[in-house]
VEXLUMKE-417068 format. One record per residue (C-alpha): residue in one letter; residue number from 0; x, y, z. Coordinates in Angstrom, 3 decimals. Layout:
BEGIN
ATOM  aa    i         X         Y         Z
ATOM   A  NUM         X         Y         Z
...
***
This chain:
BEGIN
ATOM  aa    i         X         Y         Z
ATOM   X    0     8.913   -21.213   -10.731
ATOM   X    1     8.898   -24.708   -10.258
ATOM   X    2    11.245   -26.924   -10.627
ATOM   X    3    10.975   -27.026   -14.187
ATOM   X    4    14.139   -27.613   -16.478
ATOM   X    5    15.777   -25.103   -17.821
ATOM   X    6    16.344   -27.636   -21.124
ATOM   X    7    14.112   -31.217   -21.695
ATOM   X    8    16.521   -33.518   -22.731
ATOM   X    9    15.081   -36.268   -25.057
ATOM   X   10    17.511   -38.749   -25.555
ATOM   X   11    16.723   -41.253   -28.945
ATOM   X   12    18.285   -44.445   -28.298
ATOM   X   13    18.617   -45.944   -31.461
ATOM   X   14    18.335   -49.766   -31.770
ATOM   X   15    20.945   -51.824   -33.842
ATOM   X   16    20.574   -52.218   -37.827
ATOM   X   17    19.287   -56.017   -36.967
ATOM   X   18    16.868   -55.401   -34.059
ATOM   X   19    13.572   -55.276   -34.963
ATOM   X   20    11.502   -52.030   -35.015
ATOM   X   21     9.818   -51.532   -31.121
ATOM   X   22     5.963   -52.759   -31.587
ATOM   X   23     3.687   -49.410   -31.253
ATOM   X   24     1.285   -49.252   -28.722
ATOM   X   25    -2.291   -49.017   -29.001
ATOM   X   26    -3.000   -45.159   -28.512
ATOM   X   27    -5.279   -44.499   -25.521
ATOM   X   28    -8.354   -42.761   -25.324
ATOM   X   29    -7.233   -40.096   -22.640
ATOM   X   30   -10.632   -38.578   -22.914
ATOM   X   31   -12.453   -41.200   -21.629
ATOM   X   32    -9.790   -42.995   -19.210
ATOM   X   33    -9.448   -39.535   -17.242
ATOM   X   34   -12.996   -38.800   -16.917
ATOM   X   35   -14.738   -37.875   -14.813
ATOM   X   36   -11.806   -36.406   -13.149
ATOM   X   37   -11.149   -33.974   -16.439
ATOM   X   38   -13.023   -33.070   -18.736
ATOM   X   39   -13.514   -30.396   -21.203
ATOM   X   40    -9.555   -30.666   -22.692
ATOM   X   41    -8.364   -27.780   -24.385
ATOM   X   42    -4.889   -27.821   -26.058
ATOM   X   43    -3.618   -23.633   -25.709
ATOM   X   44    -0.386   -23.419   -27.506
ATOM   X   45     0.574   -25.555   -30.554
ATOM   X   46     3.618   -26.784   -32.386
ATOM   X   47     3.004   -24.514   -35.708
ATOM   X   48     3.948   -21.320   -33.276
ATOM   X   49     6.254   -23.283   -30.280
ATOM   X   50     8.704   -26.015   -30.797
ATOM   X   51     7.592   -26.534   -26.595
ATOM   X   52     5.837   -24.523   -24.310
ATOM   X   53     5.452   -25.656   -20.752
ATOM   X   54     5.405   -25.091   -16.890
ATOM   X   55     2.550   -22.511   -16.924
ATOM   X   56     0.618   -20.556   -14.167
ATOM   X   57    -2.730   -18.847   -13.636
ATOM   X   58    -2.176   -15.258   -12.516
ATOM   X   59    -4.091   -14.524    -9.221
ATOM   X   60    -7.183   -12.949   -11.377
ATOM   X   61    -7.419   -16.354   -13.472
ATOM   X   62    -7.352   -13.720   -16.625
ATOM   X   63    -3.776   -14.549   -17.990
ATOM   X   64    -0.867   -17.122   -18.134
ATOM   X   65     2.515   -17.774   -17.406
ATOM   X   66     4.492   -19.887   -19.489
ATOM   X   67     8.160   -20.859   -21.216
ATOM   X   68     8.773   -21.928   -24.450
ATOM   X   69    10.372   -22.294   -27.449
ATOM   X   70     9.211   -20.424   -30.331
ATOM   X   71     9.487   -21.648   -33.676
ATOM   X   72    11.284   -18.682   -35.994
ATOM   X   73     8.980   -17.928   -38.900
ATOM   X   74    12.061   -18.061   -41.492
ATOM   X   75    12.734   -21.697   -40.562
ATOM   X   76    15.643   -21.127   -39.139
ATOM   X   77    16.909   -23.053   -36.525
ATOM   X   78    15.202   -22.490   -33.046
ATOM   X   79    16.388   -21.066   -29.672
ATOM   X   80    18.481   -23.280   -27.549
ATOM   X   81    16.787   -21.960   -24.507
ATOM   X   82    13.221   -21.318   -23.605
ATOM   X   83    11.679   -17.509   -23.614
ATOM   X   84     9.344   -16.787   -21.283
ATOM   X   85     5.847   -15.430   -22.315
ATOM   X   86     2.617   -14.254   -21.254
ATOM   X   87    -1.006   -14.615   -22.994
ATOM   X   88    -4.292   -13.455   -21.898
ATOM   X   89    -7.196   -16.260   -21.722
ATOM   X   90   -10.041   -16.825   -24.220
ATOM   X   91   -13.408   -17.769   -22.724
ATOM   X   92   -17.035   -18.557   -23.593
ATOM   X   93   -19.972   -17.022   -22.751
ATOM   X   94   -20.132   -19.850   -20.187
ATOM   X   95   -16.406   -18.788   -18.832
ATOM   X   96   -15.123   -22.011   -20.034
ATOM   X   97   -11.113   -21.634   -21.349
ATOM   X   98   -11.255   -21.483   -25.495
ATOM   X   99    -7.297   -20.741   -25.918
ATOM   X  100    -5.144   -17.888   -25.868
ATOM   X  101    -4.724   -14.013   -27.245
ATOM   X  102    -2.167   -11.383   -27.091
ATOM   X  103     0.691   -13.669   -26.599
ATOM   X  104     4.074   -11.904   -26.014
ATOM   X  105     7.468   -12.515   -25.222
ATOM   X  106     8.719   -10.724   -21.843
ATOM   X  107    12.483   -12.189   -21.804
ATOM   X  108    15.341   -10.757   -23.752
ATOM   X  109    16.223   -12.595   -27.110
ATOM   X  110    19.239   -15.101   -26.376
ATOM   X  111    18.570   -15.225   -22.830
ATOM   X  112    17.688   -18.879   -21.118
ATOM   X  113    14.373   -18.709   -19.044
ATOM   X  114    12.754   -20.498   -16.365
ATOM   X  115    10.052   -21.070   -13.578
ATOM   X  116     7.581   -17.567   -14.275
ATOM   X  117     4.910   -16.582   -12.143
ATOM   X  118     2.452   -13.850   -11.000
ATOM   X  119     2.640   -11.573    -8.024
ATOM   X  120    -0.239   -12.917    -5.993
ATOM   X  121    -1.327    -9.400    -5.537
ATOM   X  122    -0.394    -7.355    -8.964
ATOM   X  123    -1.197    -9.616   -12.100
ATOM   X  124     0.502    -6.733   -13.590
ATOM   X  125     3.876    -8.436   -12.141
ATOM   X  126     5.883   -11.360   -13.373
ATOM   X  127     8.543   -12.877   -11.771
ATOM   X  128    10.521   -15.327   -13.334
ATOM   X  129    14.148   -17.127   -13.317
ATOM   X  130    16.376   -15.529   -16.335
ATOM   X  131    19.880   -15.060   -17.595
ATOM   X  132    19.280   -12.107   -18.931
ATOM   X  133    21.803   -12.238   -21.495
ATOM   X  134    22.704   -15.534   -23.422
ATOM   X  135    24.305   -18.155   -20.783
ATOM   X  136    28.401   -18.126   -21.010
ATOM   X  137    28.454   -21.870   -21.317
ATOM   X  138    25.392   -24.338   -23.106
ATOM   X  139    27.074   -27.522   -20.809
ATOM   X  140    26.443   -26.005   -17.940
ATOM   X  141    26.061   -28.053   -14.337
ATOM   X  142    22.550   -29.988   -13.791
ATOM   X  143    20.279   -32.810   -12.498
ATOM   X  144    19.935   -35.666   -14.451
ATOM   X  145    18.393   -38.955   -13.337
ATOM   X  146    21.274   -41.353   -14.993
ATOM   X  147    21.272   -41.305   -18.512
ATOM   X  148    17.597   -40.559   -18.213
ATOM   X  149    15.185   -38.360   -20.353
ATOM   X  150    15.100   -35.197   -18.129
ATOM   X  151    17.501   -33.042   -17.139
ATOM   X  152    17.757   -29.551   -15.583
ATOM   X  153    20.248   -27.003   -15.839
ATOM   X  154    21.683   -24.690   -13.342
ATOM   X  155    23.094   -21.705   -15.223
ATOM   X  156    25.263   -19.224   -13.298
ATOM   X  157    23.725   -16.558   -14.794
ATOM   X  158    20.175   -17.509   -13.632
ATOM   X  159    18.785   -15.204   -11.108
ATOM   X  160    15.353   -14.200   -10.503
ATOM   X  161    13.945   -11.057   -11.953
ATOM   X  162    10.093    -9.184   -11.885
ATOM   X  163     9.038    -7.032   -14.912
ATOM   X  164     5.980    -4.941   -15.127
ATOM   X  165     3.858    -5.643   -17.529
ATOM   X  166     2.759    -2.077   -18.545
ATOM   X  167     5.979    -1.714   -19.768
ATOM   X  168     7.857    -5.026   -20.643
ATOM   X  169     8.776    -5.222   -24.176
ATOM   X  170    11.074    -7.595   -24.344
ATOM   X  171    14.007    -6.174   -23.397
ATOM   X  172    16.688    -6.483   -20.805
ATOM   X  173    15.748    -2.372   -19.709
ATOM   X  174    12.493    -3.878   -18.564
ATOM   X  175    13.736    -6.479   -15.840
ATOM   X  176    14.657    -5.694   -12.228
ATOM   X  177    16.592    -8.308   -10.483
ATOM   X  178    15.459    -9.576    -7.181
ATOM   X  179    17.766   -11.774    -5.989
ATOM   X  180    20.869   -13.868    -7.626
ATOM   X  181    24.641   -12.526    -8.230
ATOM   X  182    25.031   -14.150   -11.302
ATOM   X  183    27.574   -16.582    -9.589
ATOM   X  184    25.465   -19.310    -9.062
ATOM   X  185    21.613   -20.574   -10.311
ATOM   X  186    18.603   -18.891    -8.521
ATOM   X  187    15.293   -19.656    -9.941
ATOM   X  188    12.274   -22.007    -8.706
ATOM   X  189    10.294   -19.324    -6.957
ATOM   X  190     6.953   -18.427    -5.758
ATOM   X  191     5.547   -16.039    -3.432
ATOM   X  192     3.521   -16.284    -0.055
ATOM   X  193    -0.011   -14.770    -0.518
ATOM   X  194     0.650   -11.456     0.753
ATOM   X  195     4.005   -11.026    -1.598
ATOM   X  196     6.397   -10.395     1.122
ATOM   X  197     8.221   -13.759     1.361
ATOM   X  198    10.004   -15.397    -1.825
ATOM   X  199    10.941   -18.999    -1.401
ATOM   X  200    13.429   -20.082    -4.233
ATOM   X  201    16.069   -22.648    -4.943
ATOM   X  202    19.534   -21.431    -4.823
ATOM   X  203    22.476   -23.153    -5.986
ATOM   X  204    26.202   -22.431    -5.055
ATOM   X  205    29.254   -23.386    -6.533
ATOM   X  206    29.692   -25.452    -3.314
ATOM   X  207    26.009   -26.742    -3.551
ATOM   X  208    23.203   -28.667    -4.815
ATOM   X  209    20.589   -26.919    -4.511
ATOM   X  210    19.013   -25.578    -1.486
ATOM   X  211    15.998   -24.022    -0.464
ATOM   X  212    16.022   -19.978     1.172
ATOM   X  213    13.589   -17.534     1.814
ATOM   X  214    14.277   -13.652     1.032
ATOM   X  215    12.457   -11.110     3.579
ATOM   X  216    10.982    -8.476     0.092
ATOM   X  217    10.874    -5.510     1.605
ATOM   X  218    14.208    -5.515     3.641
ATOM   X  219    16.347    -8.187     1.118
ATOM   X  220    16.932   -10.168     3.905
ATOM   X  221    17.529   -14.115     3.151
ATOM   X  222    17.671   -17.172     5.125
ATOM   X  223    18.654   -20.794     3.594
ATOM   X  224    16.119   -22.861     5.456
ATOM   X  225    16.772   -26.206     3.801
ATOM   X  226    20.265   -27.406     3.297
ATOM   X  227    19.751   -31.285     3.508
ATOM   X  228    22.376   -33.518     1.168
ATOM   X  229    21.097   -33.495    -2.933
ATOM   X  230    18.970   -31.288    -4.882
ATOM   X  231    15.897   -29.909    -3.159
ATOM   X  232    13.675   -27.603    -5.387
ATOM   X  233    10.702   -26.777    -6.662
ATOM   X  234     8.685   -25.016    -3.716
ATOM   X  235     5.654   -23.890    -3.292
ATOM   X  236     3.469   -22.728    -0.085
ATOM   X  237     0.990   -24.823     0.774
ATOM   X  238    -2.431   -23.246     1.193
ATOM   X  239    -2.532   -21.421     4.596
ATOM   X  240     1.082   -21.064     4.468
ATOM   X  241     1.963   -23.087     7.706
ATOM   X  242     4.401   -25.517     5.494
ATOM   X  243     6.005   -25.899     2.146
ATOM   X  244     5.970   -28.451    -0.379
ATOM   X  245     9.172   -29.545    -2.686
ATOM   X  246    10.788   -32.004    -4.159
ATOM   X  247    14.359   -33.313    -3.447
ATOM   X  248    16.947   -36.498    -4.112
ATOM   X  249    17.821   -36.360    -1.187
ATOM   X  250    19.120   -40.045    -1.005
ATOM   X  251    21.182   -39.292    -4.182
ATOM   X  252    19.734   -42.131    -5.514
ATOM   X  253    18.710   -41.271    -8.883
ATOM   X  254    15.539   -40.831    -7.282
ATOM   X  255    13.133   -37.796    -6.693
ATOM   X  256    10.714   -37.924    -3.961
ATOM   X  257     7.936   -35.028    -2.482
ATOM   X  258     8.383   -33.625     0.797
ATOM   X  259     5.754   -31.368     3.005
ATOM   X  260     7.705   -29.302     5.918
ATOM   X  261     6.376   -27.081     8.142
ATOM   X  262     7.672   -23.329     8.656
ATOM   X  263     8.705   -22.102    11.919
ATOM   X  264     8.603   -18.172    12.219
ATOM   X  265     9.667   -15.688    14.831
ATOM   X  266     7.730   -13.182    16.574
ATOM   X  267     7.570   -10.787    13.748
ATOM   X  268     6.232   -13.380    11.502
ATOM   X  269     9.493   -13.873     9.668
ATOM   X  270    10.371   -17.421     8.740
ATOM   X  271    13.153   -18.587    10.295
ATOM   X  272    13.390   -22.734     9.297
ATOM   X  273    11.478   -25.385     8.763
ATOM   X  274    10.523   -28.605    11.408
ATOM   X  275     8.488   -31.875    11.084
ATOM   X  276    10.151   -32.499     7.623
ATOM   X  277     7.902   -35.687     5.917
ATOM   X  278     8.161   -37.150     2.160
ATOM   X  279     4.629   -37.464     0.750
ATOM   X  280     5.961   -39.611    -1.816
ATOM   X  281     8.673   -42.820    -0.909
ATOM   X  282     9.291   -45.052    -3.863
ATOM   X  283    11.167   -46.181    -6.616
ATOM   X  284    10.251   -43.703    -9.041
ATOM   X  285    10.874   -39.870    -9.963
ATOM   X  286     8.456   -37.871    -8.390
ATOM   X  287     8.822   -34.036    -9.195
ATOM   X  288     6.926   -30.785    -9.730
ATOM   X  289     4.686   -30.789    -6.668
ATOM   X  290     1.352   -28.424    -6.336
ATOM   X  291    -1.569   -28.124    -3.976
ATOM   X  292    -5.176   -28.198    -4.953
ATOM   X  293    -6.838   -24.828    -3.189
ATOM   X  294    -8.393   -27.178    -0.897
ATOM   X  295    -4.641   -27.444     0.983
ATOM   X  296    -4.859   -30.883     1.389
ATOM   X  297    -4.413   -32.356    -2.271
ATOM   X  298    -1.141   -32.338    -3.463
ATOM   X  299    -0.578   -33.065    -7.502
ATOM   X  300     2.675   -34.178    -8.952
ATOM   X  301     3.968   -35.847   -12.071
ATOM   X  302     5.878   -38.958   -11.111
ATOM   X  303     7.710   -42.335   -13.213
ATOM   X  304     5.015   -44.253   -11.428
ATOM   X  305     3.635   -45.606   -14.828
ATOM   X  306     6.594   -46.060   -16.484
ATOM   X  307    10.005   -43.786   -16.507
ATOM   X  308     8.930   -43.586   -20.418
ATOM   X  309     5.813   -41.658   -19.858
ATOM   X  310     5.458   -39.668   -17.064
ATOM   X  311     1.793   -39.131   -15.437
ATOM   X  312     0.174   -36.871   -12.999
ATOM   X  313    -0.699   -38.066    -9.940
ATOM   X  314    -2.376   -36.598    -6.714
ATOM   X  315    -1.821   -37.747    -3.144
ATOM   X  316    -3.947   -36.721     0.171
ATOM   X  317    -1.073   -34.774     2.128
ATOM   X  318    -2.371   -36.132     5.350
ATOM   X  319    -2.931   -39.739     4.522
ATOM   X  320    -0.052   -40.127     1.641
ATOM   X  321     0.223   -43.557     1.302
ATOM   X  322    -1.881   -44.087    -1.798
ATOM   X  323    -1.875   -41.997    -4.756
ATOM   X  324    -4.513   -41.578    -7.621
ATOM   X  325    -3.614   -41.419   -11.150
ATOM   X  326    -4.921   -37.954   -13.086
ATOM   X  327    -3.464   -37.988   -16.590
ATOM   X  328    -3.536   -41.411   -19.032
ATOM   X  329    -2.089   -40.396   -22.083
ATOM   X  330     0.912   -41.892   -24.294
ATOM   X  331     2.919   -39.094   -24.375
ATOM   X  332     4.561   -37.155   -20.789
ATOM   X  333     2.376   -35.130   -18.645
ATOM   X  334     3.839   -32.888   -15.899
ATOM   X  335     3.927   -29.903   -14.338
ATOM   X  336     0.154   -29.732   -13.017
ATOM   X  337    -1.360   -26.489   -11.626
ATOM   X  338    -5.034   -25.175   -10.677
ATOM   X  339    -6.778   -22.363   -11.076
ATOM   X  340    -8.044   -20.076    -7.740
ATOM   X  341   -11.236   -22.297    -7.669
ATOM   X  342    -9.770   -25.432    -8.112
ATOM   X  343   -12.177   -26.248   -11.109
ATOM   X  344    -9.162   -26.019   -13.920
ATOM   X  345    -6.028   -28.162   -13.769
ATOM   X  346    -3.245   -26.924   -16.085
ATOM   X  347    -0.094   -28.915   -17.089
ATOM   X  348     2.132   -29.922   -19.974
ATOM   X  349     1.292   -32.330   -22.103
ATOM   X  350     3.048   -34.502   -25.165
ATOM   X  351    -0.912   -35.467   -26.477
ATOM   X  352    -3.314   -33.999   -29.234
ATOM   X  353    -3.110   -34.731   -33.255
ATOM   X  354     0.000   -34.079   -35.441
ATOM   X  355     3.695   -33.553   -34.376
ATOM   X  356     3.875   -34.573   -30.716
ATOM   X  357     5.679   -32.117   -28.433
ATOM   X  358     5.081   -30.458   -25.298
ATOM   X  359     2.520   -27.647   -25.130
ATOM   X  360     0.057   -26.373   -23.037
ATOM   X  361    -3.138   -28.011   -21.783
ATOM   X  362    -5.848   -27.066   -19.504
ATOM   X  363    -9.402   -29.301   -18.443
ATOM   X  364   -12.102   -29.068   -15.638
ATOM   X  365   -11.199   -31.048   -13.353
ATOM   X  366   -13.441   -32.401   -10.347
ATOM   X  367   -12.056   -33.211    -7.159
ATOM   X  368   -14.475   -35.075    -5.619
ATOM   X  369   -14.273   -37.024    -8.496
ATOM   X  370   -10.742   -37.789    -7.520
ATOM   X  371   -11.212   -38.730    -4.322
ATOM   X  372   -14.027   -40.996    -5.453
ATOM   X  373   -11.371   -42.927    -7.968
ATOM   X  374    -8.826   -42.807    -4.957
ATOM   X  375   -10.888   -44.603    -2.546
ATOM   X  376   -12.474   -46.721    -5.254
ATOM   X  377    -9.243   -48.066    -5.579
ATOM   X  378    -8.072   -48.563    -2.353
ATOM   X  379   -11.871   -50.436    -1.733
ATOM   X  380   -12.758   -48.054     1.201
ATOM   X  381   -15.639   -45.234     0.988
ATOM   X  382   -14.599   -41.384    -0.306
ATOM   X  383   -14.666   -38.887     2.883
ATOM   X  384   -17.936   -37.403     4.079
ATOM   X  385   -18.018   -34.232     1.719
ATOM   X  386   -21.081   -31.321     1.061
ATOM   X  387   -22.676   -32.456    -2.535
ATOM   X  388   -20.050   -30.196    -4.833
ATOM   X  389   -21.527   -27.923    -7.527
ATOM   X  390   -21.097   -29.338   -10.988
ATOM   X  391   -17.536   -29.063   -11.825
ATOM   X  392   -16.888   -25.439   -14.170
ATOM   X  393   -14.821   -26.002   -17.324
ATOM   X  394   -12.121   -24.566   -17.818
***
């Protein structure tokens, strides 16, 4: 749904014969430099099963997840070139705390390149989710890339979004029902407003860079409502559904910044546009994958801030944006944040844990008073006035 890349491009750069090897450095202790924020890690999918798993979602019940990946073939042969899409119901405790994950299944055809999935927020019985459906015509196809940088995303002709019940997804192309997309040009990045009758996607023309529309479910009826210069994806409604949050280059500077703008709607309800336009981020770095905290003010995002060699998630208050908080310390790349209903459980991607380092899927309590507490710790001024929280649930 968001944003996420079709491929992660990891680009070696290999150092002459006579250079000397790079000096390693000294691994952190994550655990302990993002407390009290998280706590309570738990790694949920693991490189013996996926080569990478990622961008993953909560479906509105909290009971099951969302998530691509790549899934290692149990001949050893080689892997996929593209990432599946899967869902997997959640393990918990007696306590209700997040232990891992059963029943996992694929839900994409074999062959087919997969992106962005996500729940109906009224039927977890309904997926939506960007696909090809059938293996893409061409593996070069168009994309984003920041320079010759790590990350890259693809924009696939082919890629158009689909749903797929299920009670009856096995797999197979039978089981998916387009929604919107011709084939002719990439449609993916989508989510839904809270009553499922607006999808807000990214679309991408031949003639295009990406753009942001809105499709009307019942009667089909779209509406681009943000055609600005450069690549703008990556929506999501923000809590109460007055505005939208994405992420765009829009200076074409190699750059990726987060932008908040509200919706403007016509009598019926229908959106119609946006207005009041803002970036919550405006630096030198790559800022991407943005995603409220329930509380609709909190805004989480991975971003270059720490380096462009390890990315870290970071979270901003939407209405005072000009200092950010750091979330994730690891070594490795951390992205693609999400929460739970409650706002207790963050979820994201992480490159961290023992053995082979790759992406997979992490979740850990996290405490958002705690946040705020680090945020205004660090900018030497007092937290906002805020009820005594309960004790943060794990996840």
């Amino acid at each position: 749904m968001l944003l996420a890349p079709i491929v992660l491009v990891i680009q070696a750069s290999v150092p002459p014969a006579s250079a000397a090897p790079p000096a390693v450095p000294p691994a952190v202790q994550w655990r302990k430099a993002e407390a009290p924020v998280l706590s309570n890690h738990r790694q949920l999918t693991f490189p013996d099963r996926f080569v990478k798993a990622g961008e993953s979602y909560f479906s509105p019940d909290d009971r099951r997840i969302v998530f691509q990946a790549i899934e290692r073939p149990a001949d050893g042969s080689a892997p996929p070139d593209f990432y599946a899409m899967f869902v997997a119901d959640l393990e918990r405790d007696a306590s209700g705390s997040i232990t891992g994950l059963a029943n996992v299944r694929r839900i994409s055809p074999i062959g087919s390149a997969n992106t962005c999935g996500w729940f109906h927020p009224t039927d977890p019985e309904i997926v939506l989710f960007g696909s090809t459906v059938a293996p893409p015509s061409d593996k070069e196809t168009p994309g984003y890339q920041r320079g010759t940088g790590r990350y890259r995303w693809q924009f696939p002709p082919e890629m158009r979004v689909v749903k797929v019940d299920l009670r009856k997804a096995d797999g197979t192309a039978a089981t998916l029902e387009p929604v919107v997309g011709d084939g002719k040009g990439y449609a993916a990045e989508g989510s839904l407003s809270a009553d499922g009758r607006t999808l807000l996607y990214t679309q991408v023309d031949p003639k295009t860079q990406g753009d942001l529309w809105v499709m009307d479910m019942p009667s089909g009826e779209r509406r681009r409502i943000v055609d600005a210069p450069g690549y703008d994806g990556g929506p999501f409604f923000v809590p109460g559904e007055r505005s939208i949050v994405y992420r765009s280059d829009r200076k074409g500077d190699n750059l990726l910044q987060v932008f908040m703008a509200d919706l403007v709607r016509d009598d019926a309800g229908r959106i119609t546009g946006i207005a009041n336009e803002r970036p919550i981020t405006q630096n030198e770095h790559v800022n991407w994958c943005p995603y409220f905290h329930p509380d609709g003010r909190h805004v989480a995002y991975a971003s270059s801030e720490a380096g462009h060699t390890n990315y870290e998630v970071f979270m901003r208050d939407a209405q005072d944006p000009a200092h950010s908080v750091r979330i994730t310390d690891a070594s490795g790349a951390d992205v693609l944040p999400v929460f739970s209903r409650d706002g207790r459980t963050m979820m994201w991607t992480a490159q961290r844990g023992e053995g082979e380092r790759s992406s997979q899927v992490w979740v850990a309590a996290f405490d958002l008073e705690a946040a705020k507490a680090k945020a205004a710790a660090a900018r030497g001024t007092a937290a906002p006035a805020a009820a005594p929280p309960a004790a943060p649930k794990a996840p």
